[in-house]
C-alpha positions as CSV (number, residue, x, y, z in Angstrom):
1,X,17.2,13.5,-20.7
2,X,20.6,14.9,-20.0
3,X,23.2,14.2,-17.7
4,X,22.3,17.1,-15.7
5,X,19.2,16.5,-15.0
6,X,18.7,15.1,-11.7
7,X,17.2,11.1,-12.0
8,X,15.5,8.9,-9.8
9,X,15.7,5.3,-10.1
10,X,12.1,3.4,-8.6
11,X,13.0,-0.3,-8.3
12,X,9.4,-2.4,-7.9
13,X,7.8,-5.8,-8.3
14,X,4.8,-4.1,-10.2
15,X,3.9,-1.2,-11.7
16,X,0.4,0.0,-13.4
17,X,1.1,-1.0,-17.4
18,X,-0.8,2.0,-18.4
19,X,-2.5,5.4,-17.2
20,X,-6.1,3.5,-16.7
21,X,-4.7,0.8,-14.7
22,X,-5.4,2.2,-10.9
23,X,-5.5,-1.1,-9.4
24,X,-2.0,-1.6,-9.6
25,X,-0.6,-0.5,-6.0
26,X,-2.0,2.6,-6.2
27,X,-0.6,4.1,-3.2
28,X,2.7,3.9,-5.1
29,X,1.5,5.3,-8.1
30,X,0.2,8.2,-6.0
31,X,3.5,8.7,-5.0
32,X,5.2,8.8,-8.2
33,X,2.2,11.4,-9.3
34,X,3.1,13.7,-6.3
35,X,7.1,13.3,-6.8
36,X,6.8,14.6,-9.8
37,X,4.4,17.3,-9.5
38,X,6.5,18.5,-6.4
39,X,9.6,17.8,-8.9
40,X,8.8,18.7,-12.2
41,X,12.5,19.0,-13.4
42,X,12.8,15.9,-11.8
43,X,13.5,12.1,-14.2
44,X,11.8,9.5,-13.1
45,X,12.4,5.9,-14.1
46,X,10.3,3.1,-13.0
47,X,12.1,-0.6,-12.8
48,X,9.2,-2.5,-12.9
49,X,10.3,-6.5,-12.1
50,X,7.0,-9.0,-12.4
51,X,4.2,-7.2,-13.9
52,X,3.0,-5.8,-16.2
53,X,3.4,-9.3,-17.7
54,X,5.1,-7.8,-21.1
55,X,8.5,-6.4,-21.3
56,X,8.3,-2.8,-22.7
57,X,9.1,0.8,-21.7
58,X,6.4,2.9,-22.0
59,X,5.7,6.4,-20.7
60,X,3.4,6.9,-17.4
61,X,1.9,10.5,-16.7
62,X,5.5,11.9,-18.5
63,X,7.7,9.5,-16.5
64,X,9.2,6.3,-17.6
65,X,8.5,2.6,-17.2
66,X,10.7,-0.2,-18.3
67,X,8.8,-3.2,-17.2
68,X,10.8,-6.4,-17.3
69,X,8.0,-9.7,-17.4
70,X,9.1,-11.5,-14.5
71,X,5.8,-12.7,-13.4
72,X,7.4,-13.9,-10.4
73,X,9.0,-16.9,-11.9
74,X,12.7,-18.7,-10.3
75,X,15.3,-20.4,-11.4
76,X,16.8,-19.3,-14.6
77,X,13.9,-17.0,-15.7
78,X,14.9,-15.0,-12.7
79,X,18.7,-15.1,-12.8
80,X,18.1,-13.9,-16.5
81,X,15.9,-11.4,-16.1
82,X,18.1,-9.7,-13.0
83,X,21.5,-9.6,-16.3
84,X,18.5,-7.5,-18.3
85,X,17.9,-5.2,-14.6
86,X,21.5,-4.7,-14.3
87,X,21.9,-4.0,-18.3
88,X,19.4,-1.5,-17.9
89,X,20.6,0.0,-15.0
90,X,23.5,0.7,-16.4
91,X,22.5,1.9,-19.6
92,X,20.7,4.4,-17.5
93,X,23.7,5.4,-15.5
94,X,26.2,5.9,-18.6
95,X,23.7,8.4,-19.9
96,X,21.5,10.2,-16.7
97,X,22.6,11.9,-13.2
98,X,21.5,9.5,-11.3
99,X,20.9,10.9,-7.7
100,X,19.7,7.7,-5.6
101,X,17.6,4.6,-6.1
102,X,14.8,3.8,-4.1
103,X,13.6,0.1,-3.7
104,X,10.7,-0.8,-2.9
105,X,9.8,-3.7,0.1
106,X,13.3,-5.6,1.3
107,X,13.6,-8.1,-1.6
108,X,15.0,-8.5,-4.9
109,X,14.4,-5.1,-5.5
110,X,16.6,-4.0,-2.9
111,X,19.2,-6.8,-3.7
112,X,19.9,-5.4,-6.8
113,X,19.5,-1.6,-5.6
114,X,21.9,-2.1,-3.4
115,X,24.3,-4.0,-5.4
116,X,24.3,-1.1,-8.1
117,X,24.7,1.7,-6.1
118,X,27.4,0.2,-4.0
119,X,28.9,-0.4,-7.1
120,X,28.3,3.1,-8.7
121,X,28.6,4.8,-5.1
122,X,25.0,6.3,-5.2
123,X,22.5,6.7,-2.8
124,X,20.1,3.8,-1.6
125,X,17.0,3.4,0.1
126,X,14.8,0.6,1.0
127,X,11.3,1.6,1.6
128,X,10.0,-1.2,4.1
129,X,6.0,-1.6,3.2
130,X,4.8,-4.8,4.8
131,X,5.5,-8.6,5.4
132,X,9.3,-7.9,4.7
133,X,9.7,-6.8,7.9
134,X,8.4,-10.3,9.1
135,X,10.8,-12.9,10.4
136,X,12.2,-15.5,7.7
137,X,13.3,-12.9,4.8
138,X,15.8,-14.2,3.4
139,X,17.2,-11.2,1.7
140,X,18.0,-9.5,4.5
141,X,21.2,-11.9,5.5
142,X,21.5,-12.5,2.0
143,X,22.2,-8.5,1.4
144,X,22.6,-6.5,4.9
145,X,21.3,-2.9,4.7
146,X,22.9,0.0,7.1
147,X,20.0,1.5,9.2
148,X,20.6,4.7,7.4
149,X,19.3,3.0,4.2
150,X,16.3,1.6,5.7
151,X,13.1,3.6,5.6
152,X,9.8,2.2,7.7
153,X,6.2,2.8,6.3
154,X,5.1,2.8,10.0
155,X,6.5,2.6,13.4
156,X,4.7,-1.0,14.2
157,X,7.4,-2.0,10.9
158,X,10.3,-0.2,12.6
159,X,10.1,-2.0,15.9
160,X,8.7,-5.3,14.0
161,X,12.2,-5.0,11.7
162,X,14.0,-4.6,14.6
163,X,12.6,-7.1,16.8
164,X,13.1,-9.7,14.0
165,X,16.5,-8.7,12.7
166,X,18.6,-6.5,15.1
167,X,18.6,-3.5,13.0
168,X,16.7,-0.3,13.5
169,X,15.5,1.5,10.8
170,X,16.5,4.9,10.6
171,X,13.7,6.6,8.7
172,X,10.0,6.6,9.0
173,X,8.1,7.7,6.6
174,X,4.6,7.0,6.8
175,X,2.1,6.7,3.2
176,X,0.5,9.9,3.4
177,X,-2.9,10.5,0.9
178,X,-3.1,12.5,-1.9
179,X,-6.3,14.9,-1.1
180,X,-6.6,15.6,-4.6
181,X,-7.9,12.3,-5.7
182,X,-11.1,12.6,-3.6
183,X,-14.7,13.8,-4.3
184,X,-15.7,17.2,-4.0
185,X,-19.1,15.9,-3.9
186,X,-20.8,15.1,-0.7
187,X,-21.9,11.8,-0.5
188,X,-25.2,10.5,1.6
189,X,-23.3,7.7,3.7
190,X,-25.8,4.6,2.8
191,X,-23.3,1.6,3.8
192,X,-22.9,0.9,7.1
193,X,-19.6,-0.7,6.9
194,X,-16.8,-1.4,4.1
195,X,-14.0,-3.6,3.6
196,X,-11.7,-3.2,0.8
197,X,-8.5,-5.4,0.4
198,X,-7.8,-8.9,-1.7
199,X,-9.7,-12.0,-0.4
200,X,-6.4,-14.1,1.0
201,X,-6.4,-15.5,4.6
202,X,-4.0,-12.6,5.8
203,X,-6.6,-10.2,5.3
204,X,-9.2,-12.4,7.8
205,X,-12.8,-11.5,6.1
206,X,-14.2,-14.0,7.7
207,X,-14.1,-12.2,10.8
208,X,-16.1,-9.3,8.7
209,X,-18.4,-11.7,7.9
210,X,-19.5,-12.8,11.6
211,X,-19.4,-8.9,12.7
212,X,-22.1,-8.9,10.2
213,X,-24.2,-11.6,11.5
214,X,-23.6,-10.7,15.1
215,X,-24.8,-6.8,14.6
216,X,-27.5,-8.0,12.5
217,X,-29.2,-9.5,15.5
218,X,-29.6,-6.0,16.7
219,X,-29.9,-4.0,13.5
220,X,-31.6,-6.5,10.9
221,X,-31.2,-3.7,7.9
222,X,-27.4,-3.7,8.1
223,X,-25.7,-2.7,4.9
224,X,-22.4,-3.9,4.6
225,X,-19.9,-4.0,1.0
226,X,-16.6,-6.1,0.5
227,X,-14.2,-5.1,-2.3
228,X,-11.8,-7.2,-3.3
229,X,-11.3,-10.6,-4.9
230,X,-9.0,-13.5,-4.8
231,X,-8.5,-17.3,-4.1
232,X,-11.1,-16.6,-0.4
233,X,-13.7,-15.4,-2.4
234,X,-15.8,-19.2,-2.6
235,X,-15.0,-19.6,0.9
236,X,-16.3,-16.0,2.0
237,X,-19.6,-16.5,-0.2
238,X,-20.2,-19.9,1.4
239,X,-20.3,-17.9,4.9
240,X,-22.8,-15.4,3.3
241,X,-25.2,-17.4,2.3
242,X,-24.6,-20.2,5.5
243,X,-25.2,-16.5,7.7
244,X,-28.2,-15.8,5.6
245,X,-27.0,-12.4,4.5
246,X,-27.3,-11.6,1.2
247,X,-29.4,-9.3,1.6
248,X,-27.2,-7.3,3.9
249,X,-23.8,-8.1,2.1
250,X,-22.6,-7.2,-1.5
251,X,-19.5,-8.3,-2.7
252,X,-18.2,-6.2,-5.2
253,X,-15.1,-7.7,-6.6
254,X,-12.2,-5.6,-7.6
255,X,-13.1,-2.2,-8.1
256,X,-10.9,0.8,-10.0
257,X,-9.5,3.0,-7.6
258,X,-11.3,5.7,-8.2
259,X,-14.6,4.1,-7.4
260,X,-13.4,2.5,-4.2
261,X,-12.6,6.1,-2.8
262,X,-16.2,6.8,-3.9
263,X,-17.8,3.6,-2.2
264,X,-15.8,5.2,1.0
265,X,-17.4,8.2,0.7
266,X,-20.5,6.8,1.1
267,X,-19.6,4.6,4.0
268,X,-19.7,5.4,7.9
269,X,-17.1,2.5,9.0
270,X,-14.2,1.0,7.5
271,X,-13.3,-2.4,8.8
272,X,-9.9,-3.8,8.5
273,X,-9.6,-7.2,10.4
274,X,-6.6,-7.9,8.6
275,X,-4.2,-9.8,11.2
276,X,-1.0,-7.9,10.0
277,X,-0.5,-4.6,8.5
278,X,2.7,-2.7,7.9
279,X,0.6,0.3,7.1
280,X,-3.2,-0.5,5.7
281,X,-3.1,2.8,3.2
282,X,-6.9,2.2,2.2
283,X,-6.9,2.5,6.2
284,X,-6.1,6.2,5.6
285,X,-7.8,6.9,2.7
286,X,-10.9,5.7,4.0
287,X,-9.8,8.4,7.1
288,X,-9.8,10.8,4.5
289,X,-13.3,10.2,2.9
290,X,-14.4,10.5,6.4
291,X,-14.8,6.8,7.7
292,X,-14.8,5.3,10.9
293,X,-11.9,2.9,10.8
294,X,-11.8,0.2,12.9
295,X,-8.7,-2.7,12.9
296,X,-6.4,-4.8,15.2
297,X,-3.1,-3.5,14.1
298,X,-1.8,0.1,15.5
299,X,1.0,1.8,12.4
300,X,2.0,4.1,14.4
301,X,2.7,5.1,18.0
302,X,0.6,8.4,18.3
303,X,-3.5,8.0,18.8
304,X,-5.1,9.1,15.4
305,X,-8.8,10.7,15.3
306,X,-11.5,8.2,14.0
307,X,-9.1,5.4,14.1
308,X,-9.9,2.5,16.7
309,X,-7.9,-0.2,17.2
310,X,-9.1,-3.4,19.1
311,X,-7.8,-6.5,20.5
312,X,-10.8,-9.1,19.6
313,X,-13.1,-9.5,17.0
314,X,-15.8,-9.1,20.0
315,X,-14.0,-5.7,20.5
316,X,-14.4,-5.2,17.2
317,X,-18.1,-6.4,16.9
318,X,-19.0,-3.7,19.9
319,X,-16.9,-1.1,18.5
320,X,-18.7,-1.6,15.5
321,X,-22.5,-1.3,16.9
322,X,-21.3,1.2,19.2
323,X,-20.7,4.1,16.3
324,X,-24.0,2.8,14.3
325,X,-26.0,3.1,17.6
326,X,-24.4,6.3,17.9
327,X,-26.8,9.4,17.0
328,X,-24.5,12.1,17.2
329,X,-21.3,10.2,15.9
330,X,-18.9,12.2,13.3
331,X,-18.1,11.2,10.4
332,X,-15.3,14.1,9.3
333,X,-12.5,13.6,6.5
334,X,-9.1,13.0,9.1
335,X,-6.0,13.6,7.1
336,X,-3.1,12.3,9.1
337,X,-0.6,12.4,6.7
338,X,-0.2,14.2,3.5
339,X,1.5,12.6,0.4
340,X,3.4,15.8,0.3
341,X,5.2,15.9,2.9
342,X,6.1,12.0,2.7
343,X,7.5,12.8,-0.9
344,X,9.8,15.8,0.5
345,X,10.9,13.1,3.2
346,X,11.8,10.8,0.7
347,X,13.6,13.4,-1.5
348,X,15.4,14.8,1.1
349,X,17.2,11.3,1.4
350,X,18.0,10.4,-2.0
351,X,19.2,13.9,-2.8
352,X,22.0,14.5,-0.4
């Protein structure tokens, strides 16, 4: 690559570690997919800090990775593997035109974003994505970012940043989905309702569990799937089995990407009981594939079609039976953002 050619620098705690791995954040991965499609003259180079757990650079659909093995470890481990970031970063400077970085979530990857391109005078955004907007981040007195630098995946993470730390961010820019990666296919909708998400207390499947049992009473063939795994998973299957619905509840484990749109496809509900969310992107997608979606947290301020938001899990529970009871309910693909247009947002920032 030249030193003409405009560069992107992506600052991340993970990164897929090959072309097959879809697991790995994949909403981010969409977005480097689009970025450079929109962008083909564009370099693109992926910082990628814990995982994949090997340190290499490799190539990823033409753009670059250079994944450093951090595998969230402190102390010295950490301190020496942020000398090999900034090593890199400037080995990428003294020989690309670098036109911004972009980190992503207010942590160490915006620590040392920031840090470099203060240093190099460069552009710098943080992408806020989730819990970093919660109270008790310590990076955020640790490395103050203007409001100008700060971009909000949803307007529930601009006024929850804001709220918590006195500064609003500037930018929105919501997810967006990439249309292309869905079905042409149509699929019969045989599940009832879907979860998709890792099995951690956050993420509240229990309460999935019990709107199970409850709309069971009423509709005893309920088909219901849970994707996902992680340290809940005992925990959930004990409640299965203690609800008596086995029968009516598979749990899938983790699922390529791919395949999860597909099990959306074939679903009429989406449930998302998860107790926070900056902006639950399978939330879209499942939109998209032409779910019901029903959850507690709101993204953004504006109503959006198919998209119910509720207060209670009892809320939730009759919201729930009301669609499956519902002869005539719709079950249309709602695209309210495209990954497009989020991309051009983004672009338009770094590339002043």
């Amino acid at each position: 690559m030249g030193r003409n050619e405009k560069t992107i620098v992506i600052l991340t705690p993970g990164f897929a570690k090959n072309e097959a791995d879809s697991t790995c954040i994949p909403n981010q991965q969409n977005f480097v997919r689009i970025l450079k499609e929109n962008n083909p003259g564009l370099n693109i180079i992926i910082l990628a800090f814990d995982y994949p757990y090997s340190a290499k650079k490799y190539k990823w659909y033409n753009n670059t990775v250079i994944s450093f093995n951090g595998r969230n470890k402190g102390g010295l481990s950490k301190l020496l593997r942020r000398r090999r970031i900034f090593s890199a970063l400037k080995e990428i400077h003294a020989s690309n035109n670098i036109i911004g970085l972009l980190s992503f979530w207010y942590g160490e990857c915006a620590l040392i974003g920031k840090k470099f391109a203060d240093n190099h005078r460069l552009e710098h955004i943080c992408w806020i994505s989730g819990q970093d907007a919660k109270k008790g981040n310590k990076y955020v007195q640790r490395i103050p970012l203007k409001a100008d630098e700060l971009a909000a995946l949803s307007d529930f993470l601009q006024n929850e940043f804001e709220k918590n730390y006195g500064t609003r961010p500037y930018h929105v820019i919501p997810p967006g989905i990439n249309t292309k990666q869905f079905s042409e296919s149509i699929q019969q909708k045989d599940i009832d309702i879907l979860a998709a998400g890792s099995l951690i207390p956050l993420k509240q499947y229990e309460i999935f569990i019990n709107v199970i049992a409850e709309i069971k009473k009423q509709l005893p063939g309920i088909k219901a799937m849970l994707i996902g795994d992680g340290p809940e998973k005992n925990k959930l299957k004990a409640l299965i089995a203690m609800n008596e619905l086995q029968s009516n509840i598979i749990l899938a484990g983790e699922l390529p990407h791919a395949e999860v749109l597909n099990t959306m496809q074939r679903s009429k509900i989406f449930l998302h009981p998860s107790s926070y969310e900056g902006f639950g992107i399978v939330c879209i997608e499942a939109l998209g594939t032409g779910c019901h979606v029903i959850s507690f947290c709101k993204p953004m301020k504006q109503n959006i079609e198919q998209w119910h938001i509720c207060d209670t899990p009892k809320k939730m529970m009759e919201q729930t039976l009301n669609i499956l009871q519902n002869p005539t309910a719709s079950y249309k693909s709602i695209i309210p953002f495209d990954l497009k247009n989020s991309v051009e947002k983004m672009i338009q920032l770094l590339d002043k």
